[in-house]
C-alpha positions as CSV (number, residue, x, y, z in Angstrom):
1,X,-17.1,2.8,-28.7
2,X,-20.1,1.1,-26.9
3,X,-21.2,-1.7,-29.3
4,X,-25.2,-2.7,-28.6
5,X,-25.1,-6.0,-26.5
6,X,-26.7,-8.0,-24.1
7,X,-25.4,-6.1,-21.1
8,X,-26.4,-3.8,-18.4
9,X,-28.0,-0.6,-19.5
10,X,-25.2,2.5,-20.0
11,X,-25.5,5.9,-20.1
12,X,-22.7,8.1,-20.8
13,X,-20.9,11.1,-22.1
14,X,-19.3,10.6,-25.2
15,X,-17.1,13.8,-25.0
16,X,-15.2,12.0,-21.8
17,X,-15.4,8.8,-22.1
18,X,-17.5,8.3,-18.6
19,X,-19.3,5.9,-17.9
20,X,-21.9,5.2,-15.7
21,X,-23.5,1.8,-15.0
22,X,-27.3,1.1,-14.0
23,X,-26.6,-1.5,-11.6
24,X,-25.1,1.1,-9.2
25,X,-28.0,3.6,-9.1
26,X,-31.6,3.1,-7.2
27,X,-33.9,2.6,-9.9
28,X,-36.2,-0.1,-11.4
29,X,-36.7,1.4,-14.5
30,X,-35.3,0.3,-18.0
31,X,-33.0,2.8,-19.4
32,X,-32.8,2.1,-23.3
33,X,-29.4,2.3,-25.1
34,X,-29.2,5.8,-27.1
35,X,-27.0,6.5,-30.1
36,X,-23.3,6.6,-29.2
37,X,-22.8,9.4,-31.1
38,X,-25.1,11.5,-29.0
39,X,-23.8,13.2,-25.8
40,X,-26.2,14.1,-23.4
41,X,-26.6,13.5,-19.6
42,X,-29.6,11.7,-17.8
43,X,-30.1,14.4,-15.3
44,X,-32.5,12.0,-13.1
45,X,-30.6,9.6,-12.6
46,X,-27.4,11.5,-11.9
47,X,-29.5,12.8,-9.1
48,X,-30.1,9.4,-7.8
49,X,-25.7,9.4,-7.9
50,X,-25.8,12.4,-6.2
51,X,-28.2,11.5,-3.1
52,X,-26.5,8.1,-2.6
53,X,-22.9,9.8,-2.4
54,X,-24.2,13.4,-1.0
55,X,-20.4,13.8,0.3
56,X,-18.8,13.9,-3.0
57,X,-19.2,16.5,-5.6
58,X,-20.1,14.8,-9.2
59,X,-17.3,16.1,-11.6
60,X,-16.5,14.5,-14.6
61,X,-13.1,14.9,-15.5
62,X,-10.0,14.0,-18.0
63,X,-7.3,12.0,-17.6
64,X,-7.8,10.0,-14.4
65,X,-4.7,8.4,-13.0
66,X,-4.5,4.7,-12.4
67,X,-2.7,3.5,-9.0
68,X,-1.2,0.4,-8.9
69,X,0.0,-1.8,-6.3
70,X,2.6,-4.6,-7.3
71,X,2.2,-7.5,-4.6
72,X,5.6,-9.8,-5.7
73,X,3.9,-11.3,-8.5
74,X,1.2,-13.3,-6.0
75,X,-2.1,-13.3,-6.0
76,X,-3.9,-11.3,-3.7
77,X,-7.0,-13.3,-1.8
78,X,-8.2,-10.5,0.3
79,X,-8.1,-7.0,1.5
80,X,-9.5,-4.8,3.9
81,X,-9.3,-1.3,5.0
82,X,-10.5,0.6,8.1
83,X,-13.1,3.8,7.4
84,X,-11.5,6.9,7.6
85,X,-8.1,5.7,6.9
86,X,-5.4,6.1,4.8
87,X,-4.1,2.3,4.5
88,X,-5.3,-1.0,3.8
89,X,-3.9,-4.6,4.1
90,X,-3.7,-7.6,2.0
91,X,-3.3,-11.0,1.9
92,X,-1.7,-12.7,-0.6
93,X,-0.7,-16.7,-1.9
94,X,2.9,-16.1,-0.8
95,X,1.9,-16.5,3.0
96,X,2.1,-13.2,4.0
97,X,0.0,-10.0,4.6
98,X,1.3,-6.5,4.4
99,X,-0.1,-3.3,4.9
100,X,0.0,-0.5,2.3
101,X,-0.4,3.2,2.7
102,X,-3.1,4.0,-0.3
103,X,-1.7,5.2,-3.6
104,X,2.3,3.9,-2.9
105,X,3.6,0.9,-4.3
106,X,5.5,-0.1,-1.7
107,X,4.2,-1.8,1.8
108,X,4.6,-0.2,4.7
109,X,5.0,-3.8,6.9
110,X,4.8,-7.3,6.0
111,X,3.7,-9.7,8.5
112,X,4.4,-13.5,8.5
113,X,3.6,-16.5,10.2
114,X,1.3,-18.2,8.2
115,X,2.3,-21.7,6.8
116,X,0.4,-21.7,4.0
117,X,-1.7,-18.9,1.9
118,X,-3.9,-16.5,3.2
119,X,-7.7,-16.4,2.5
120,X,-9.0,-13.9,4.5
121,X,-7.8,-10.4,6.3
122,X,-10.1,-8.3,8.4
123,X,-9.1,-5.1,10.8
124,X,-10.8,-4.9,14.1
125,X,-13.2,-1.8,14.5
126,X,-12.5,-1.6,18.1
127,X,-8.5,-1.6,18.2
128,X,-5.4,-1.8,16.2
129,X,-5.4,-5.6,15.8
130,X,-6.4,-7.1,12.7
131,X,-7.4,-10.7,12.0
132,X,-6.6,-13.3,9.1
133,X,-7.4,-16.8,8.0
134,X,-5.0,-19.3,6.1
135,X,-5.0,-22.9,4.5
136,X,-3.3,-23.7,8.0
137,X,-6.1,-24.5,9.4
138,X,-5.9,-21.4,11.5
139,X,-7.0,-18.1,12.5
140,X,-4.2,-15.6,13.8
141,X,-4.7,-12.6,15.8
142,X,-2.4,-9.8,15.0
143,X,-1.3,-6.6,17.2
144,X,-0.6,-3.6,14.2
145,X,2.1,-1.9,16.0
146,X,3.8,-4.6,18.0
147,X,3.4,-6.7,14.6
148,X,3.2,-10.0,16.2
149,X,1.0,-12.7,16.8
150,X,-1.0,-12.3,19.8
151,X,-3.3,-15.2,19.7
152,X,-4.2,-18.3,17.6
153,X,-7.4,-20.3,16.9
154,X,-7.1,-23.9,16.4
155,X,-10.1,-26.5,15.7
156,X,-10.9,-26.3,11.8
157,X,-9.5,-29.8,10.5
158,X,-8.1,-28.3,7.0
159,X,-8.1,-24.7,5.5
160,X,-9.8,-21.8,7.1
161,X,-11.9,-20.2,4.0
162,X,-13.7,-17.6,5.3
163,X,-14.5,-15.6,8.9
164,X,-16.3,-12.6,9.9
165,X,-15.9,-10.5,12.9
166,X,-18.9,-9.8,15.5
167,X,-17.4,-6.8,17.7
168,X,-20.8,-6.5,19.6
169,X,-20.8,-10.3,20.8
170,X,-16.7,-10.6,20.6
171,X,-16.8,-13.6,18.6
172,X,-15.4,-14.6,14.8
173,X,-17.6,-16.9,13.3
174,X,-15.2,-18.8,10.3
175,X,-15.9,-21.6,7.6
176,X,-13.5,-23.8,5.9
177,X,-12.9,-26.7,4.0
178,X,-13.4,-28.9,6.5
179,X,-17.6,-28.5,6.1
180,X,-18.0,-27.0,9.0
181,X,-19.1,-23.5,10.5
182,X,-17.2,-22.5,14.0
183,X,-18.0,-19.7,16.7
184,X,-14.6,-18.1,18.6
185,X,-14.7,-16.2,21.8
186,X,-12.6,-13.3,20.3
187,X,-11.0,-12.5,23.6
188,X,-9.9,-15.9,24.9
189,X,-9.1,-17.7,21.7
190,X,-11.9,-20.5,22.3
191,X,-14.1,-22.1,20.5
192,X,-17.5,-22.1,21.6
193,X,-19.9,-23.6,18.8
194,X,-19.2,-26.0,16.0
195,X,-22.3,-26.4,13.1
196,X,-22.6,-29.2,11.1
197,X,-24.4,-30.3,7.9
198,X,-22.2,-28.9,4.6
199,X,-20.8,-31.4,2.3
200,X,-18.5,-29.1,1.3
201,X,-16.2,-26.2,1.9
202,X,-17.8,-23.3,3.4
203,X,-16.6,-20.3,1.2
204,X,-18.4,-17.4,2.6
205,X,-20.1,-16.4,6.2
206,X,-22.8,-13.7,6.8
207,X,-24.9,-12.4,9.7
């Protein structure tokens, strides 16, 4: 039942149940809440749906089946997944980061060697390693298939928060609790820049 409230415009099909929001579509205009009891189909701006994802067909259908992925009961803090793949990786409060093939409920691998939780996961574009920050005050390097550590970034002075991954330069920039913004030469471990001037912790990083 959709009860009239202060919230984002909604247009839907009663008969289904479907949903679709305005804040995912390319449009300006106000759409205006109709009768719930109507069923009807705003053919404009499912066109707008269908150019922005031209690779999928638009079906609306019944009884859509919800995956879930138990993580031992700890939070998950990130996750990441590599286009055109079928698995992802997480990383969780309980120090470690596995990697799940989509739709099972069990991981594949689980990686340790963190000290304390993870914050931050993120696969490289350019080869099978994939990168993660902790509240160790580090940044790990991981090879996939050998599933060990392969290189380690030390110069935050408390809790990694945040990093992102610049394949074109080959550097990470990161943030952390610590105030500060840092630069890495991806291939040599290094750091190469340290910015100044937060008063706080540095929670996210883009470019």
């Amino acid at each position: 039942k959709l009860h009239k409230r202060n919230i984002r415009y909604k247009k839907y099909l009663n008969s289904d149940s479907f949903f679709m929001y305005y804040s995912c579509f390319f449009t300006n205009k106000k759409i205006p809440i109709k009768n719930y009891n109507t069923k009807y189909i705003n053919y404009k701006i499912i066109k707008n749906f269908l150019n922005l994802f031209n690779s999928y067909s638009f079906k609306v259908k019944r009884n859509w089946k919800i995956f879930r992925i138990l993580q031992n009961k700890a939070w998950v803090k990130s996750l990441n997944i590599k286009k055109n793949a079928d698995w992802f990786v997480s990383g969780s409060v309980d120090r470690t980061i596995k990697l799940w093939k989509i739709f099972s409920e069990k991981p594949k691998f689980i990686y340790t060697g963190h000290a304390e939780e993870i914050t931050c996961v993120e696969l490289s574009t350019e080869n099978s390693y994939l990168f993660s920050s902790s509240l160790d005050n580090t940044i790990k390097c991981w090879d996939l298939e050998e599933c060990k550590v392969i290189k380690n970034f030390f110069g935050h002075k408390s809790g990694v928060e945040t990093f992102k991954l610049h394949h074109n330069l080959n550097v990470i920039i990161s943030g952390g609790k610590d105030s500060t913004c840092r630069i890495w030469d991806m291939k040599t471990a290094l750091e190469l820049f340290s910015f100044l001037g937060h008063k706080g912790c540095v929670n996210s990083i883009l470019f």
